[in-house]
Every structure is written in structure tokens, then in C-alpha cells.
C-alpha positions in Angstrom: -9.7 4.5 -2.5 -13.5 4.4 -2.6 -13.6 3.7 1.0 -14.8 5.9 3.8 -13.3 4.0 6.5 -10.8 1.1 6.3 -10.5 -1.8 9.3 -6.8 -3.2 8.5 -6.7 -6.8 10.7 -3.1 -8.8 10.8 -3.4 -11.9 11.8 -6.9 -11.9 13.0 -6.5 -8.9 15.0 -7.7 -5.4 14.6 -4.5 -3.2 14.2 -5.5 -0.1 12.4 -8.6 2.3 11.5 -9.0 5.1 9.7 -9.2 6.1 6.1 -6.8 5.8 3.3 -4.8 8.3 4.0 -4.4 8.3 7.9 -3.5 4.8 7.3 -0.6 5.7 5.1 0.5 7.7 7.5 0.7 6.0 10.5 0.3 2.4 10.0 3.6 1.0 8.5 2.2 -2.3 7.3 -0.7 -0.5 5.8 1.4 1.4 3.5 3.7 -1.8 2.7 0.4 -3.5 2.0 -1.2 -0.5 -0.4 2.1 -0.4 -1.9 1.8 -3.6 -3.2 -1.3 -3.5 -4.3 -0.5 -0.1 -6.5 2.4 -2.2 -7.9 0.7 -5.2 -9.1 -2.1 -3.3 -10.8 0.9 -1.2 -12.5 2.1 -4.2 -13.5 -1.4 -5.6 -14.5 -1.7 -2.2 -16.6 1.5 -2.8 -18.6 1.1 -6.6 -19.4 -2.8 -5.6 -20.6 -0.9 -2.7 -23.3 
């Protein structure tokens, strides 16, 4: 992540703060969320090969 700081907001609301790592930690939809995202661009990697 070339973030310093991330602002993750469900549903218009404000529900976690920190940076990539305390997020994966303690924010459980944070870590379904970057989860994902690492999946797809796996997937994205293979299809391109």
C-alpha cells in the first residue's frame, strides 16, 4: 500500500482509520475488502500471462 493513512467509509459512514496494516488487523471488513482486491489483481496477473 502506498498509503500513509487510509479512511475506510461503509455506507457513507466513517468506520475505520489507520494504515494498511492496523486496518488488517482490526477492521474485519477492511481485510474482507483488501482481500479481494489482492485476489482480482491475482487473477488479473494470470489472465495477462
Amino acid at each position: 500500500m502506498d498509503a500513509d493513512h487510509i479512511l475506510f467509509i461503509e455506507k457513507g459512514r466513517l468506520t475505520g482509520s489507520g494504515t494498511h496494516a492496523e486496518l488488517l488487523e482490526t477492521h474485519p471488513m477492511y481485510l474482507e475488502f483488501a482481500t479481494q482486491q489482492l485476489r482480482l489483481q491475482e487473477k488479473e496477473t494470470v489472465e495477462l500471462e
